[in-house]
Residue frames relative to the residue before (quaternion, step in Angstrom):
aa qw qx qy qz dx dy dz
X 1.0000 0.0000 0.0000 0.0000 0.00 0.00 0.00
X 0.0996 -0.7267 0.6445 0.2160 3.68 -0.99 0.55
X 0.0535 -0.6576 0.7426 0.1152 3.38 -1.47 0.47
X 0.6993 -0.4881 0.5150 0.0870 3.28 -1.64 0.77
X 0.1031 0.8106 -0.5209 0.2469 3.34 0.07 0.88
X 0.1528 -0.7237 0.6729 0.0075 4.00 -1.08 1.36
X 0.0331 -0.7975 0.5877 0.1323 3.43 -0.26 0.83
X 0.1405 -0.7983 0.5773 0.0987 3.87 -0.37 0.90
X 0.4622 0.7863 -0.2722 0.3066 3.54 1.39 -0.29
X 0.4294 -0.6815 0.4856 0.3396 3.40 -0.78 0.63
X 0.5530 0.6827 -0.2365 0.4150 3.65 1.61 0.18
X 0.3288 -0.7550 0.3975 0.4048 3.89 -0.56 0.28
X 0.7255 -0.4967 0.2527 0.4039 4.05 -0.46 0.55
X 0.5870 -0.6511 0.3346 0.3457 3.47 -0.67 0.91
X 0.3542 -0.8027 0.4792 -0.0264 3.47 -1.13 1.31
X 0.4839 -0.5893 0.5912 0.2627 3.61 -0.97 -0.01
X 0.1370 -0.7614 0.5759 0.2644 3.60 -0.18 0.66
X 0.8376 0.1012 -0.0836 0.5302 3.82 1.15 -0.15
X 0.5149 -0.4878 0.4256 0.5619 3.73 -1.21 0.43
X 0.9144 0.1453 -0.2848 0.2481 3.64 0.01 0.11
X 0.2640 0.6587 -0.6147 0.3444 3.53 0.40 1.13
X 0.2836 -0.6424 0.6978 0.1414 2.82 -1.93 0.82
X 0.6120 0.4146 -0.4734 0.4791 3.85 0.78 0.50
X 0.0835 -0.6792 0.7158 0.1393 3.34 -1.69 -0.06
X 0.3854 -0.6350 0.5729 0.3464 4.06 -0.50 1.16
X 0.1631 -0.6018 0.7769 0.0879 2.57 -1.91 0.76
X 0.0705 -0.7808 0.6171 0.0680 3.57 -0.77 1.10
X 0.6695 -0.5290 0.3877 0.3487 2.95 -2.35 0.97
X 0.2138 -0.6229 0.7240 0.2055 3.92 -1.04 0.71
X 0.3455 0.7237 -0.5957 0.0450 3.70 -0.69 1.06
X 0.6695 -0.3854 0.5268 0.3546 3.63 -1.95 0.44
X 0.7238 -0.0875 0.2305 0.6445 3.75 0.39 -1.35
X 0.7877 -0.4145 0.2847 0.3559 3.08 -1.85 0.72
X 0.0585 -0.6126 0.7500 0.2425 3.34 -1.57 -0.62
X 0.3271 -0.5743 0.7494 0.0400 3.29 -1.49 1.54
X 0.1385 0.6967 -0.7011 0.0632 3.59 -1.00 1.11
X 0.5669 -0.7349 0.3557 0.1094 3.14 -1.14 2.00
X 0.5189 -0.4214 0.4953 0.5548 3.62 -0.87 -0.46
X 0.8994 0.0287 -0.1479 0.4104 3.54 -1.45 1.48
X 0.3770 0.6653 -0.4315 0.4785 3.69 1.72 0.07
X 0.0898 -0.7561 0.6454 0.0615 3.70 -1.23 0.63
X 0.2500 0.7914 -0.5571 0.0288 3.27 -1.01 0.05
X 0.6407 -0.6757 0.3144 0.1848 3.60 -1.46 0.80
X 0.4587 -0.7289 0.4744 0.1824 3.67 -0.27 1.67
X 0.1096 0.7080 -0.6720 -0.1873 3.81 -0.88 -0.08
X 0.4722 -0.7018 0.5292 0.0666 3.11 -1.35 1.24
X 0.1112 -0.7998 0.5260 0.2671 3.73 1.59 -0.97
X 0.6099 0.5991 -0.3888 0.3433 3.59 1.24 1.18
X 0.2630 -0.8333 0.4773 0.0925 3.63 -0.48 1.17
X 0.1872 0.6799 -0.7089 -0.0098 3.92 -0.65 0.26
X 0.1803 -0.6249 0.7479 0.1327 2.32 -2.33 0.29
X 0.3932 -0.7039 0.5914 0.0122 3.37 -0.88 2.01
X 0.3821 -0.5849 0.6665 0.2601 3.41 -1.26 0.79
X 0.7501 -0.4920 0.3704 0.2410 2.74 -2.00 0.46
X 0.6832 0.4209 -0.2264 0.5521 3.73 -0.62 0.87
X 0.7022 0.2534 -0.1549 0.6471 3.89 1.08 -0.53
X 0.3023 -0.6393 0.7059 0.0415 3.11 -1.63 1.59
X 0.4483 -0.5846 0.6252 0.2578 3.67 -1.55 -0.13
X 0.0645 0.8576 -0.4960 -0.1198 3.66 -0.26 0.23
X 0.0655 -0.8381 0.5261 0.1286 3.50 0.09 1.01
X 0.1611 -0.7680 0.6188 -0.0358 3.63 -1.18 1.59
X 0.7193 -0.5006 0.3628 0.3168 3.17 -1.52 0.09
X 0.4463 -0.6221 0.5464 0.3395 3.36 -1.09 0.03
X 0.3226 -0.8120 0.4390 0.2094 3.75 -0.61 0.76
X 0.5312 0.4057 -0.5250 0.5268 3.38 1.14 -0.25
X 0.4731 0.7581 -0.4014 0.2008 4.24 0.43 -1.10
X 0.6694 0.6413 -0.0831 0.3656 2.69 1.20 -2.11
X 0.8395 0.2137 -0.0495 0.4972 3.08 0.79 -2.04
X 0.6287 0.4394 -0.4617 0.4456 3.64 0.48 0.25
X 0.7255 0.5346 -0.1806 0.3940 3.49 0.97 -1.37
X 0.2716 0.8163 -0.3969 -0.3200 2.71 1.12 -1.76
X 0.0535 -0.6669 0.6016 -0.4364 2.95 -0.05 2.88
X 0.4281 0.7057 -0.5595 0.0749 3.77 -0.60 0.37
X 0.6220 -0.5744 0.2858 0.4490 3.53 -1.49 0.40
X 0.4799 -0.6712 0.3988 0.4001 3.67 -0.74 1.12
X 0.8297 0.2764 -0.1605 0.4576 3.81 0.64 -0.82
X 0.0725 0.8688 -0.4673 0.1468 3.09 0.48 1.56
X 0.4946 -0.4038 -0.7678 -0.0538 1.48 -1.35 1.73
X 0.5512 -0.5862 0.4176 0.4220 3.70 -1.33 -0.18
X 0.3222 -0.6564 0.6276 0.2675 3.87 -0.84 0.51
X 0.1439 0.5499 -0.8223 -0.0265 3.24 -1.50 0.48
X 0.5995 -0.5531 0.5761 0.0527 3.50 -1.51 1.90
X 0.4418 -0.5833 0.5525 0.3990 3.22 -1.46 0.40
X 0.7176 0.4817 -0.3772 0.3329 3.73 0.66 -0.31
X 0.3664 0.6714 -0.4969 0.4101 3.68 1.27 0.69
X 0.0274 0.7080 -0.7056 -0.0108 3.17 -0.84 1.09
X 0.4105 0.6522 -0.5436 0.3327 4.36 0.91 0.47
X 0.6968 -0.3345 0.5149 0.3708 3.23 -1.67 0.05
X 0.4796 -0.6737 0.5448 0.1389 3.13 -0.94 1.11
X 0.2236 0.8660 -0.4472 -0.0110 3.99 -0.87 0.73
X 0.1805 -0.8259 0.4899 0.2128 3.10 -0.53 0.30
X 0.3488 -0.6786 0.5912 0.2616 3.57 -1.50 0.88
X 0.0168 0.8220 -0.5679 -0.0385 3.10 -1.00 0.75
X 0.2258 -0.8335 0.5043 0.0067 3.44 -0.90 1.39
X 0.3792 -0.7139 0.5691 0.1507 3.90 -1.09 1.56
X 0.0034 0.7996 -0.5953 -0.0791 3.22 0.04 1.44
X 0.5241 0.5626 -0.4943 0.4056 4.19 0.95 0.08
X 0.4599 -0.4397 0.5921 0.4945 3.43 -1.78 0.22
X 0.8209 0.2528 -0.4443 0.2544 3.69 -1.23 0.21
X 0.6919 -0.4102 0.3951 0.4437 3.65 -1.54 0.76
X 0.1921 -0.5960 0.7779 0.0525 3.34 -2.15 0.44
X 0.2158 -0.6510 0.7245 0.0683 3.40 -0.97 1.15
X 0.1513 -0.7623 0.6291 0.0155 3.57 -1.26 1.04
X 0.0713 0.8149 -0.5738 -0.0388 3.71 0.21 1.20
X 0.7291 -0.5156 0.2952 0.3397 3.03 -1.60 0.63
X 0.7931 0.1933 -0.2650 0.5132 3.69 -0.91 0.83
X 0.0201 0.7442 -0.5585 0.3657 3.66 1.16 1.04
X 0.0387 -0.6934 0.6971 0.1782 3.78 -1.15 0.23
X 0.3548 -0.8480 0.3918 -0.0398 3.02 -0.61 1.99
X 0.7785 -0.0995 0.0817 0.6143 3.28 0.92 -1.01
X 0.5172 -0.5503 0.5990 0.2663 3.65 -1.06 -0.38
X 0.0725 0.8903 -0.4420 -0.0827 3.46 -1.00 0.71
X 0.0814 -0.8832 0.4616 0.0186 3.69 0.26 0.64
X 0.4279 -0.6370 0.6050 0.2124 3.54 -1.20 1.76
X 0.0384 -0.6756 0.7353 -0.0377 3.87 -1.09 0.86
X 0.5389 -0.4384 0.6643 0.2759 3.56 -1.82 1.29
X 0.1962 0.6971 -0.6800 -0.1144 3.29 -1.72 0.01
X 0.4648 -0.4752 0.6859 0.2962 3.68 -1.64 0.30
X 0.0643 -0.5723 0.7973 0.1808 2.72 -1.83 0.58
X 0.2730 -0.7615 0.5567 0.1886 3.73 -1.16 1.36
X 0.0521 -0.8065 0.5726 0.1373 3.23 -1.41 0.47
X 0.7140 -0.6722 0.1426 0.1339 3.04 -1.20 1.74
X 0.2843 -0.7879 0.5413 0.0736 3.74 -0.59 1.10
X 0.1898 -0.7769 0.5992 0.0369 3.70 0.38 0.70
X 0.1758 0.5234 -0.8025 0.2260 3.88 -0.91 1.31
X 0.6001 -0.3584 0.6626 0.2692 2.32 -2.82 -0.13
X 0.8561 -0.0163 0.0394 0.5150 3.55 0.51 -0.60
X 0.4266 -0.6610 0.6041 0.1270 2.93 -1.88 1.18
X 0.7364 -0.4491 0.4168 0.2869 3.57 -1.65 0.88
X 0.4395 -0.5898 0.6117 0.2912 3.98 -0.90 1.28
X 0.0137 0.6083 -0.7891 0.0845 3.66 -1.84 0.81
X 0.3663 -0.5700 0.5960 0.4310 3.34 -1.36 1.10
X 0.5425 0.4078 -0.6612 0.3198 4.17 -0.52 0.29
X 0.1455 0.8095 -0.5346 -0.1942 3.54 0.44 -1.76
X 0.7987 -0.3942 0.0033 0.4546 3.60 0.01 0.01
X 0.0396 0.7953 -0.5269 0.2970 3.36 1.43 1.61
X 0.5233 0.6979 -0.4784 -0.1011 3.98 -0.43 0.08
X 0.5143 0.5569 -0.4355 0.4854 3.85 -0.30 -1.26
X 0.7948 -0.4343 0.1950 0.3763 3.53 -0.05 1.54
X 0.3490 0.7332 -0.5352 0.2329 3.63 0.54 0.70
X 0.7253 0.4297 -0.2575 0.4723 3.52 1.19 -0.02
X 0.4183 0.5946 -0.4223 0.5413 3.47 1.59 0.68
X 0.7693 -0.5097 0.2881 0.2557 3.02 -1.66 0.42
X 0.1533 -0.8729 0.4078 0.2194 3.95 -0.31 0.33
């Protein structure tokens, strides 16, 4: 698949680190660092633009090593970005540890992965089909 992609960044376009990942880093495109406190959030720019065809979202995720060494990850995981976004790509990132993070510029911040999607349209009834779960969740099918 090709997608369109403006890279205003001081950075070279997101990459496959292998023939078989399904992420590509997205790194921080900053002027000067960002210090992000313990439990402090704030908004990554990437100085990247795409355009997604129709049917395919962007999902921007954490980084797993970030998470567990740093413990840094993207607060709204994952994030949607629509095929009809034509902004700068960003990511929030949030300092869940007890000591500062220093974000320097070309950092690999999160991970982003093109996903197919459905769009559903609604079936209006009075009632929904019987299941032995029926309206059992928040771990009701785990072990007691």
């Amino acid at each position: 698949m090709k997608i369109k992609i403006v890279n205003n960044s001081q950075h070279d376009s997101p990459e496959y680190a292998t023939s078989q990942s399904a992420g590509l880093d997205l790194r921080a495109n900053l002027t000067e660092s960002i210090t992000l406190k313990p439990l402090a959030r704030t908004l990554v720019k990437t100085g990247l633009f795409i355009e997604l065809p129709q049917g395919y979202e962007a999902q921007v995720r954490p980084r797993s090593g970030l998470a567990y060494k740093k413990g840094i990850t993207v607060l709204n995981s994952p994030g949607t970005i629509d095929a009809d976004y034509r902004g700068e790509i960003g990511v929030i990132l949030v300092n869940l540890s007890e000591e500062e993070f220093v974000i320097e510029n070309g950092e690999r911040v999160a991970q982003l992965v093109i996903a197919k999607h459905e769009q559903a349209q609604w079936v209006e009834v009075e009632n929904l089909d019987e299941t032995d779960r029926g309206a059992g969740g928040f771990g009701s099918t785990g072990v007691k």
